[in-house]
C-alpha positions in Angstrom: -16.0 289.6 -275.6 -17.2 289.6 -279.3 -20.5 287.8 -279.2 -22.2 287.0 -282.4 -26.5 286.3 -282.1 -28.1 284.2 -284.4 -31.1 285.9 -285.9 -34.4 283.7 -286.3 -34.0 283.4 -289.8 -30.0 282.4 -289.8 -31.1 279.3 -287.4 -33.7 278.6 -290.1 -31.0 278.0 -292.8 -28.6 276.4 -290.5 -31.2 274.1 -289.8 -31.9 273.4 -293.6 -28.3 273.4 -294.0 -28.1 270.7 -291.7 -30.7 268.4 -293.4 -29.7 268.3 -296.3 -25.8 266.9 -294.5 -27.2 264.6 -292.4 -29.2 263.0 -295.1 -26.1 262.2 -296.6 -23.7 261.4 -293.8 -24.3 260.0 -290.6 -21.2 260.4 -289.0 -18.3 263.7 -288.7 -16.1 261.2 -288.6 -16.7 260.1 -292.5 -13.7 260.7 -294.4 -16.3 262.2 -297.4 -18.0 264.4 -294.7 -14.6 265.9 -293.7 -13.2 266.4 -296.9 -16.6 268.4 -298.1 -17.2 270.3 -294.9 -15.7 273.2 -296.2 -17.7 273.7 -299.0 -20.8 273.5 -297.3 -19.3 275.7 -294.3 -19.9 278.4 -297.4 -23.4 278.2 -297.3 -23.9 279.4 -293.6 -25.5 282.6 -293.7 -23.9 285.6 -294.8 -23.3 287.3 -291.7 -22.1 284.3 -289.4 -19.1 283.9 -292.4 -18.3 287.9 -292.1 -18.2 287.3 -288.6 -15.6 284.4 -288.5 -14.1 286.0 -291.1 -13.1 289.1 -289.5 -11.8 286.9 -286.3 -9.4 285.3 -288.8 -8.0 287.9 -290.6 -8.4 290.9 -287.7 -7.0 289.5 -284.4 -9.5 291.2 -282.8 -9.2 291.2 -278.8 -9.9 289.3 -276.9 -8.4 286.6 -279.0 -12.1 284.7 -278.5 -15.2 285.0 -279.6 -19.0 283.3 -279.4 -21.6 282.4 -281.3 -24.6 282.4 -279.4 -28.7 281.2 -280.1 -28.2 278.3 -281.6 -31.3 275.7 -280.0 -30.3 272.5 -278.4 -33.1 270.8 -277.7 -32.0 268.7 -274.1 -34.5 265.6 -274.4 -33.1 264.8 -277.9 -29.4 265.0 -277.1 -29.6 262.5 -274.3 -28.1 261.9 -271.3 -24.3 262.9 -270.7 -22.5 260.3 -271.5 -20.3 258.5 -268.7 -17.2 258.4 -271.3 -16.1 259.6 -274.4 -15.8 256.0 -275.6 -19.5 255.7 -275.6 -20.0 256.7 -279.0 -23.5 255.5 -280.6 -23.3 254.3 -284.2 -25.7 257.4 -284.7 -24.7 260.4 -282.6 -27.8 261.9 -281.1 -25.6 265.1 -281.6 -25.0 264.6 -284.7 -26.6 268.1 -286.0 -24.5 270.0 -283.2 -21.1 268.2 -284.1 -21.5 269.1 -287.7 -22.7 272.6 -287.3 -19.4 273.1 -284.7 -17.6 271.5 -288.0 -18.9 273.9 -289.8 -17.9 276.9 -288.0 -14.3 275.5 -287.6 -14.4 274.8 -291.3 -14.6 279.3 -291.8 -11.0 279.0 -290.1 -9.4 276.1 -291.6 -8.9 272.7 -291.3 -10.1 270.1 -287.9 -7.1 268.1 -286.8 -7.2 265.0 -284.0 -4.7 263.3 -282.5 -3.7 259.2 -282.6 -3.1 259.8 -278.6 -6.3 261.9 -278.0 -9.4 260.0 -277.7 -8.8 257.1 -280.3 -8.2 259.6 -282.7 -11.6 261.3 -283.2 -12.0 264.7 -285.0 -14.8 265.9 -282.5 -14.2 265.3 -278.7 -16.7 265.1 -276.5 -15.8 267.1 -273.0 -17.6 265.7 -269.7 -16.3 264.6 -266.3 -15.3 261.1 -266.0 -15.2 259.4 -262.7 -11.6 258.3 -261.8 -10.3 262.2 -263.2 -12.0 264.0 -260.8 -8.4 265.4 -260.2 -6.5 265.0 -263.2 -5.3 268.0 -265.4 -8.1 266.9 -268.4 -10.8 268.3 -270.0 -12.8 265.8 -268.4 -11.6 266.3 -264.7 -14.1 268.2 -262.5 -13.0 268.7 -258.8 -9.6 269.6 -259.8 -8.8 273.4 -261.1 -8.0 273.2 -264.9 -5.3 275.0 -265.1 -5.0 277.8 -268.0 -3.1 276.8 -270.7 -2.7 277.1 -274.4 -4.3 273.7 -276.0 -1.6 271.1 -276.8 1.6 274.0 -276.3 4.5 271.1 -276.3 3.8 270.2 -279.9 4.6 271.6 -283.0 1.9 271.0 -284.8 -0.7 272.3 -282.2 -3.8 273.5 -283.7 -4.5 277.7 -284.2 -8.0 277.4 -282.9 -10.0 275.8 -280.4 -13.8 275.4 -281.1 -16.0 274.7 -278.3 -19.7 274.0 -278.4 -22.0 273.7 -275.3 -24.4 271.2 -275.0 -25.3 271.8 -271.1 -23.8 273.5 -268.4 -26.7 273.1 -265.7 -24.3 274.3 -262.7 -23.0 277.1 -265.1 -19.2 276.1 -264.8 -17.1 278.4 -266.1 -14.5 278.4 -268.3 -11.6 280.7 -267.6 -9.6 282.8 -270.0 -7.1 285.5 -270.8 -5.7 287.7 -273.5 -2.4 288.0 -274.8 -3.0 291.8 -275.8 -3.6 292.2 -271.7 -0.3 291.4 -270.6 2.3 294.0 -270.3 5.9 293.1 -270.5 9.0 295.1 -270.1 11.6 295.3 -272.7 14.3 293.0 -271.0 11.5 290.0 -270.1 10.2 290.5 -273.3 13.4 289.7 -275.2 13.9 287.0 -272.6 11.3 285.1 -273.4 11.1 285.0 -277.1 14.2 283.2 -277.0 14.3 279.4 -276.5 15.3 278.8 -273.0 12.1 276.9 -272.1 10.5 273.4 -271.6 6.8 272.3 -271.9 6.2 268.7 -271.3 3.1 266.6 -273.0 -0.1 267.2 -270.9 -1.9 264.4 -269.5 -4.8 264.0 -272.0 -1.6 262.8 -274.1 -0.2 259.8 -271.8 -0.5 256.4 -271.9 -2.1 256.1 -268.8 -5.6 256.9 -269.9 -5.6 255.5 -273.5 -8.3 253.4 -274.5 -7.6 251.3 -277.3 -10.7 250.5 -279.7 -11.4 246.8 -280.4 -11.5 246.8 -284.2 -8.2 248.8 -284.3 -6.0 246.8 -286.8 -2.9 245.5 -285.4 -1.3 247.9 -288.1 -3.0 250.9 -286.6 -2.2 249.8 -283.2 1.7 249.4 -284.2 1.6 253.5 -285.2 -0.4 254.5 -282.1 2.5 252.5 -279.9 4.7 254.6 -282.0 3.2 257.9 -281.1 3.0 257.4 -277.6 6.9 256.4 -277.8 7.4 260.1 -279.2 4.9 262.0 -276.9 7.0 260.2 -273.9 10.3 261.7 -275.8 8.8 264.8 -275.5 8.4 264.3 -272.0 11.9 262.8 -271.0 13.8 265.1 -273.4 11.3 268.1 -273.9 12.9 270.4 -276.8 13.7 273.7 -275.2 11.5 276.8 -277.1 10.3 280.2 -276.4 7.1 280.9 -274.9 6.7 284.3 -276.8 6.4 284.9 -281.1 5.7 286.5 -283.8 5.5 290.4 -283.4 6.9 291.9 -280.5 4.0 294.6 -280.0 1.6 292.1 -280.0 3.3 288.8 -279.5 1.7 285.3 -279.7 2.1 282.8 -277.0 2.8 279.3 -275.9 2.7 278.3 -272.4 1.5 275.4 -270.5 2.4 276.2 -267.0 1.5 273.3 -264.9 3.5 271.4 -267.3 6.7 274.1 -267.4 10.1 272.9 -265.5 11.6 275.5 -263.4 14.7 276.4 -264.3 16.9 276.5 -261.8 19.8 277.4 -264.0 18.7 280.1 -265.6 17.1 282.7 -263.0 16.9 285.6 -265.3 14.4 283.5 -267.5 12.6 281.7 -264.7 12.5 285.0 -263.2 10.7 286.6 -266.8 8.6 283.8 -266.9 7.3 284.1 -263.6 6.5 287.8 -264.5 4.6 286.6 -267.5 2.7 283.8 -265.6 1.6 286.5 -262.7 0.8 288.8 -265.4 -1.7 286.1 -266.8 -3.5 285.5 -263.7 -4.1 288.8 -262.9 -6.2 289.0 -265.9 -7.9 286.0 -266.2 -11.6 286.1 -267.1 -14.7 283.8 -266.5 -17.0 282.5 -269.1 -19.9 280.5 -268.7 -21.2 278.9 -271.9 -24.4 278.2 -272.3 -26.4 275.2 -274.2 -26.2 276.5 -278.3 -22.7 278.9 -277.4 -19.6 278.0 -279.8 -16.7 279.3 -278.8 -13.9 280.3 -280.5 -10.6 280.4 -279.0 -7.2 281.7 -281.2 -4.8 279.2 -279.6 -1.8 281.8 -280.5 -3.6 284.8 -278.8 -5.4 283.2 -275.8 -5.1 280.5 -272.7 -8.2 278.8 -271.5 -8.8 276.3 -268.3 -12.2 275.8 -266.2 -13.0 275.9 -262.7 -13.5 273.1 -260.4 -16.9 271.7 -260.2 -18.3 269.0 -258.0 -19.9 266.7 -260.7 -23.0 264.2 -260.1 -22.5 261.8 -262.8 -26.4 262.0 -263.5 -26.3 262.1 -266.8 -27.0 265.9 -266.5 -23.7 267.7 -265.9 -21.5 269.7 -268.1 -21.3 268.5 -271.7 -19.4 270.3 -274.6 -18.0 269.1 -277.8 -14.8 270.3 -279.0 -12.4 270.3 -282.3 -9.1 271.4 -283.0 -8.4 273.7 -286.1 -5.0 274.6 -288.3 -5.0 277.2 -290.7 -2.2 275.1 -292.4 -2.4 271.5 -292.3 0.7 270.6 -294.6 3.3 271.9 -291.9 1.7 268.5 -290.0 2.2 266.3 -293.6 5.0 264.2 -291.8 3.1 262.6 -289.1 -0.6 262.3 -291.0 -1.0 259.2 -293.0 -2.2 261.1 -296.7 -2.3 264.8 -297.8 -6.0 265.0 -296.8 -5.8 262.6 -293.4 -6.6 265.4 -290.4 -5.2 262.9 -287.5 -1.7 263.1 -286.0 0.4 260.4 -285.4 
């Protein structure tokens, strides 16, 4: 694992960093913050740039990486919240969102989603009672099954930054490496051509939306819209391969628990399987701790979590989270305006 400690004195500029944004802007949501983000990201120290830098452009194994030392002090972030939707008008998080913007920021450009928690940038990741068993970021008893974050779409992002808030029972987050998986010839031409399915995961369906009460009737109309096309892609998912990119050290795509079978094509099936087996034999665990950002390549990793009995205390796991696209234009179609970061 690549593991990047902040120094004393880099926490002390992050810090001052920090300040000086949050006495301008009291939300990561503000369109102003989002748009300027980048240009402060260049004033994190030196080293922490070099760092993500090198992650970017090298493709070092194992397609993750963390930042670690950052302080989170646990009295002043609250309680963990029941439910995303319990959003303060003034975050007591505030500094940790934006620093986790910042870090993004090194490797592009945050995206949301109109069908993923009422559109927010930054998600907040806890277990909800009622998803105990769902296949969500905020399930808890149920295995998370590894996956590549939002594989049926298109326009899925090339990065997934984590940040941990608490982890008090040390859950752990599972992972594994693309560059760990060997493949023979035949499944590896097998499954770079498009004979497979992935369907929307559930963090995507209607069944958990929650609708905010000032949404305009106009914004309402789109986000009826978007749920109509995430349930196309679930009646009549396009069919895609699950391998790209270079050969010797392909990318991937895969969302397994969400994959058809395909009972009509058993030399596929039968390559995937291989692939899927592969996977699990290597899977890792990871358990963050309170100040650790995470850094997953969505092209070069899958992540899930264990299961986890939560207590609903207002003490159990808590991360934030972002999605990040090196190129936002190949998304212009479904975002509102060339510098809008949600999908509709």
């Amino acid at each position: 694992m690549n593991r990047f400690w902040l120094s004393d004195d880099e926490i002390a500029s992050i810090r001052l960093l920090l300040k000086d944004i949050t006495s301008r802007y009291k939300s990561v949501e503000d369109e102003e913050l989002l748009d300027e983000i980048c240009l402060y990201a260049h004033e994190l120290p030196r080293r922490i740039r070099s760092f993500l830098n090198n992650f970017k452009l090298r493709e070092p194994s194992p397609g993750c990486c963390i930042i670690s030392g950052y302080p989170v002090d646990q009295e002043k972030i609250g309680p963990t919240p029941a439910h995303w939707k319990e959003r303060p008008e003034l975050s007591p998080t505030l500094d940790e969102e934006i620093y986790l913007l910042l870090c993004g920021s090194l490797l592009g450009e945050s995206l949301g989603w109109a069908t993923q928690q009422d559109g927010h940038i930054v998600h907040d990741v806890m277990p909800i009672k009622g998803h105990e068993y769902e296949q969500l970021g905020t399930g808890s008893e149920e295995l998370l099954w590894w996956h590549n974050e939002d594989a049926f779409h298109p326009f899925r992002g090339d990065y997934l930054v984590l940040f941990c808030l608490r982890n008090p029972d040390e859950v752990a987050t599972i992972f594994a490496s693309a560059d760990s998986i060997q493949l023979s010839g035949d499944h590896l031409n097998i499954l770079f051509e498009p004979h497979f399915t992935i369907r929307p995961d559930e963090s995507h369906q209607q069944k958990i939306k929650v609708i905010a009460a000032e949404c305009s009737r106009q914004d309402r109309s789109l986000l009826e819209a978007s749920y109509a096309a995430i349930n196309k892609m679930n009646t009549d998912p396009e069919r895609l391969a699950v391998l790209y990119g270079d050969p010797k050290s392909p990318y991937i795509r895969l969302d397994p628990y969400f994959m058809d079978r395909l009972e009509e094509n058993e030399t596929a099936q039968a390559a995937l399987d291989h692939l899927i087996r592969a996977i699990d034999s290597n899977l890792k665990d990871l358990i963050l701790m309170p100040g650790d950002c995470l850094i997953i390549d969505n092209f070069r990793a899958v992540h899930g979590r264990r299961p986890f009995k939560a207590k609903f205390d207002g003490n159990d796991r808590w991360l934030k989270r972002i999605n990040v696209t090196r190129d936002i234009r190949k998304s212009r179609s479904v975002r509102f305006s060339p510098s809008s970061r949600v999908i509709y």
